[in-house]
C-alpha positions in Angstrom: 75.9 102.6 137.9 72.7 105.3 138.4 69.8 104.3 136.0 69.3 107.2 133.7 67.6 105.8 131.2 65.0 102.8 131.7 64.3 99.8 130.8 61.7 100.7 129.0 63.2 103.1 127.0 66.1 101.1 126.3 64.2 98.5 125.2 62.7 100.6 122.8 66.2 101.5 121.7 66.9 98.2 121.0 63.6 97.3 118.8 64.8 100.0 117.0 68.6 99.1 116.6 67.7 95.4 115.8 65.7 96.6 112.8 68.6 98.4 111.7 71.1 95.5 112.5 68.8 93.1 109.7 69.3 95.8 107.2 73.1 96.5 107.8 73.6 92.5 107.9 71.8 92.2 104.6 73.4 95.4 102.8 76.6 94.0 103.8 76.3 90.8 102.8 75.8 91.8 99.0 78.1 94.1 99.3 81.2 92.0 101.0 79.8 88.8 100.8 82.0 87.6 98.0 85.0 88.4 100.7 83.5 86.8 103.6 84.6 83.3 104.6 81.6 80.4 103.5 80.8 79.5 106.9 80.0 83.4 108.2 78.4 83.9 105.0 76.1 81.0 104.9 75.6 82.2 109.0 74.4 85.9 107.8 72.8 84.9 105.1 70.0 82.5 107.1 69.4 84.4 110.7 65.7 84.3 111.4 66.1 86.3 114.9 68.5 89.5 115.1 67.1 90.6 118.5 69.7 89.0 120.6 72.3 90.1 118.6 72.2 93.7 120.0 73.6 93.5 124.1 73.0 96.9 125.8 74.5 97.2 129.1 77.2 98.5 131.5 80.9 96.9 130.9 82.8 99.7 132.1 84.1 101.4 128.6 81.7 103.6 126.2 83.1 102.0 123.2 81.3 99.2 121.4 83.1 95.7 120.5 81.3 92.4 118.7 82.1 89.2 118.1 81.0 86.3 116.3 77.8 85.9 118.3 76.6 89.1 120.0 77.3 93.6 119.2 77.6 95.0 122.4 76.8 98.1 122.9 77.6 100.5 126.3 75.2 102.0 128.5 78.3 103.0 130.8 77.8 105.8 128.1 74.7 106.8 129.5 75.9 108.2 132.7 78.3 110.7 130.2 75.7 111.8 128.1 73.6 113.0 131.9 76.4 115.1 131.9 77.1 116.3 128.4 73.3 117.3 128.7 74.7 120.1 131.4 76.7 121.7 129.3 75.4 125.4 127.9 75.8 124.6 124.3 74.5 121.3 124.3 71.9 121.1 121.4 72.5 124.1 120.3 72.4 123.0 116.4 70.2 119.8 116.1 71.1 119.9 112.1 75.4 120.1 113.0 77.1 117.2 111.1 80.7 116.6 110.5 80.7 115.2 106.8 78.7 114.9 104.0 78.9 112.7 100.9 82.0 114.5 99.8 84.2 113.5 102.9 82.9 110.6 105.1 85.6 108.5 103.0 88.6 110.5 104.2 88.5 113.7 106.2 90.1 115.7 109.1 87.4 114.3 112.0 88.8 113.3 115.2 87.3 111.7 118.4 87.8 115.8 119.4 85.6 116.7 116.5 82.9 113.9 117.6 82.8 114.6 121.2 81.7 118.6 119.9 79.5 117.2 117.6 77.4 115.1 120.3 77.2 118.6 122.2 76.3 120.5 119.7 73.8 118.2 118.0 72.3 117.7 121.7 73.0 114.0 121.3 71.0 111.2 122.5 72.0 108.0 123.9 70.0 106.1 120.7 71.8 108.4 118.8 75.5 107.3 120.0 74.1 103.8 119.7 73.1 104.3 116.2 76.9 106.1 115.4 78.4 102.9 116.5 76.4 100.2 115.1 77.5 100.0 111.8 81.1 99.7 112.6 81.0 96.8 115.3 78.0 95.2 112.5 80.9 95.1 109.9 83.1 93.4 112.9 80.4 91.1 113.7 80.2 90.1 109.9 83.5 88.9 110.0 86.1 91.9 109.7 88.5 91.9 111.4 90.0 94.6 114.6 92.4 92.5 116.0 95.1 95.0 115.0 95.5 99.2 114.8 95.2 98.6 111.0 92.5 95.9 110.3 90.6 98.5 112.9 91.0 101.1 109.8 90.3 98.4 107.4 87.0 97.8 109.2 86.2 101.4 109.5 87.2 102.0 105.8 85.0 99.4 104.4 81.8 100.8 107.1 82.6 104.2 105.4 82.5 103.2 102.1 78.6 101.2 102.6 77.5 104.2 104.6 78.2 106.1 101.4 76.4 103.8 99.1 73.5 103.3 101.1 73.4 106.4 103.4 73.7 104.6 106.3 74.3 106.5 109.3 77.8 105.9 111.2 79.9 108.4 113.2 82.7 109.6 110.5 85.1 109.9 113.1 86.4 106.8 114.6 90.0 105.6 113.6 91.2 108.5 111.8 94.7 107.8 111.5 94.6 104.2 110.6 91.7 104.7 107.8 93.8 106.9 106.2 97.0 104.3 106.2 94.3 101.7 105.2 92.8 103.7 102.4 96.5 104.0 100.9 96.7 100.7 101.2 94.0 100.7 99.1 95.5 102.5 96.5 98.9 100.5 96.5 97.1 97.0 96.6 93.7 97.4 95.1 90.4 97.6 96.7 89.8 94.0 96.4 92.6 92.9 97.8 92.0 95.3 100.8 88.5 94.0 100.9 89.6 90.8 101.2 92.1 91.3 103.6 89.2 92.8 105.8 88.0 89.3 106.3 90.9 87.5 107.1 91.6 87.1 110.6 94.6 85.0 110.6 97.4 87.6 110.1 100.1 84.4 108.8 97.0 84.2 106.0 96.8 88.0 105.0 100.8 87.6 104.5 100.3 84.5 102.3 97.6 85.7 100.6 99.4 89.0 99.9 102.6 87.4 98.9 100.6 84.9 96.6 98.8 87.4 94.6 101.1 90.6 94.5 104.5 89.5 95.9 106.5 89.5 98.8 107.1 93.1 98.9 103.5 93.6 99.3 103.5 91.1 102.1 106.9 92.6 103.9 105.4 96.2 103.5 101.9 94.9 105.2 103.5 92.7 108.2 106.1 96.0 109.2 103.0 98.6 108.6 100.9 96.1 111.1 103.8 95.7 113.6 104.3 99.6 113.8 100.6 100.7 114.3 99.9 98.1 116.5 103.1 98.7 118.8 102.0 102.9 119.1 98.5 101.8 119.5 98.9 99.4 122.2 101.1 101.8 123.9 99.1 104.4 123.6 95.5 104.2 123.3 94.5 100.5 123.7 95.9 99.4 127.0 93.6 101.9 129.0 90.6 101.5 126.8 88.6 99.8 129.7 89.5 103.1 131.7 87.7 105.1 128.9 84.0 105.8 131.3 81.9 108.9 131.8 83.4 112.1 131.3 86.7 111.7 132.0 87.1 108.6 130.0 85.5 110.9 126.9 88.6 113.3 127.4 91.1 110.5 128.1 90.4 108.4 124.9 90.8 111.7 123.0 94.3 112.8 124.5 95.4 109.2 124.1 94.9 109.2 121.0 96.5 112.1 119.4 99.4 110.9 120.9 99.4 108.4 118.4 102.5 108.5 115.8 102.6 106.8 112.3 104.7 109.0 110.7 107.3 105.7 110.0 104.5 103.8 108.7 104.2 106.4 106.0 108.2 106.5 105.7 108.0 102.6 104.6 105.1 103.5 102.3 107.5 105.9 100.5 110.2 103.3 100.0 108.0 100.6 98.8 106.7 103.1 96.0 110.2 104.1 95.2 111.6 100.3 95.0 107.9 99.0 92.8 108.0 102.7 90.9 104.3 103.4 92.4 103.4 107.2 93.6 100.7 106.8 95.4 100.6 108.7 98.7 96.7 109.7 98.8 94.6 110.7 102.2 98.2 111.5 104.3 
């Protein structure tokens, strides 16, 4: 990949990111920590140096991932942004946003509705970084994305301590399944969803549902999984390494509005029917 942007200035990028990581750790831990299994939270609650946490470098996808030990973040990005930076329009309105404190929670944003924000708003590549941070700090925490809908469980609960603290984030990834997962949220009870956010054993979440709300709960949660992870595989995840420069921006955008979870919300209807609940918010 061309260097566009140096090592020095990256590693200024990441002094800056790292500070932000120890406050989105700490915020998160008194906010979550109650959720989080004892292990991770005795983990986050005693790290003396965050500055290897944050990896910046080129693995071939502009989206950021984490794990248990490292946030990675993707300077294959860089090479997109050169370009974006071509475009007439781009920075046209430094001040253009695409929510405020009345709709980061649930809104209309799509990767579509991003991809003209960082045009208009002349983007940087600390910027992008900064957008994506929050989410994959929540993942390193312990939520968990190993399906379409703990991804909107994660982005749900990165929403909701953006709000609280006004913490930046992007307000636009995972649109469909945050609004399945805020629903969810409705149906179960923010606690339980909260909870559910840090289990990563999905024969646990079942238990754990069917323990404290019943199997119905449990049934509707395992065919609601099953469904958005089957059109999200298909359709969007399976090529996410095939998501670089340009091209890859307009790819992961088609992709995904191909996605279709209109019989995840049928199966919500006929669980309120059978438990008398009408709760059908954020569709």
């Amino acid at each position: 990949m061309i260097k566009i942007t140096t090592k020095n200035e990256l590693d200024k990028i990441h002094k800056k990111l790292t500070l932000t990581l120890e406050e989105y750790i700490k915020s998160i831990v008194i906010k979550y920590g109650r959720f989080i299994p004892k292990e991770r939270f005795t983990y986050l609650s005693n790290i003396k140096d965050y500055s290897n946490i944050i990896q910046i470098f080129d693995y071939s996808s502009i989206n950021g991932y984490a794990n248990n030990k490292y946030i990675s973040l993707p300077l294959s990005a860089d090479k997109a942004f050169d370009e974006l930076k071509k475009m007439p329009n781009y920075g046209s309105n430094k001040n253009h946003k695409v929510y405020d404190n009345t709709n980061l929670i649930i809104n209309n944003n799509t990767f579509m509705t991003y991809i003209n924000h960082v045009i208009k708003k002349g983007m940087t590549l600390e910027e992008y970084f900064a957008d994506l941070l929050l989410h994959e700090t929540m993942h390193f925490c312990g939520s968990g994305g190993s399906t379409a809908l703990k991804e909107g469980i994660n982005e749900l609960l990165t929403r909701k301590i953006a709000l609280e603290n006004s913490f930046k984030t992007s307000g636009c990834g995972y649109p469909k399944e945050v609004r399945i997962a805020y629903i969810l949220q409705q149906i179960f009870g923010e606690d339980t969803i909260n909870q559910i956010a840090f289990i990563n054993n999905e024969l646990d979440i079942l238990n754990y549902l069917e323990d404290t709300i019943g199997k119905e709960a449990s049934d509707l949660y395992l065919d609601i999984a099953s469904i958005m992870n089957n059109e999200f595989q298909e359709k969007y995840y399976k090529v996410i390494n095939s998501y670089n420069g340009l091209e890859g921006i307009k790819k992961k955008v088609e992709n995904y509005q191909s996605i279709d979870y209109t019989k995840v919300y049928e199966l919500i209807e006929e669980y309120n029917k059978k438990t008398d609940k009408h709760i059908m918010k954020g569709r």
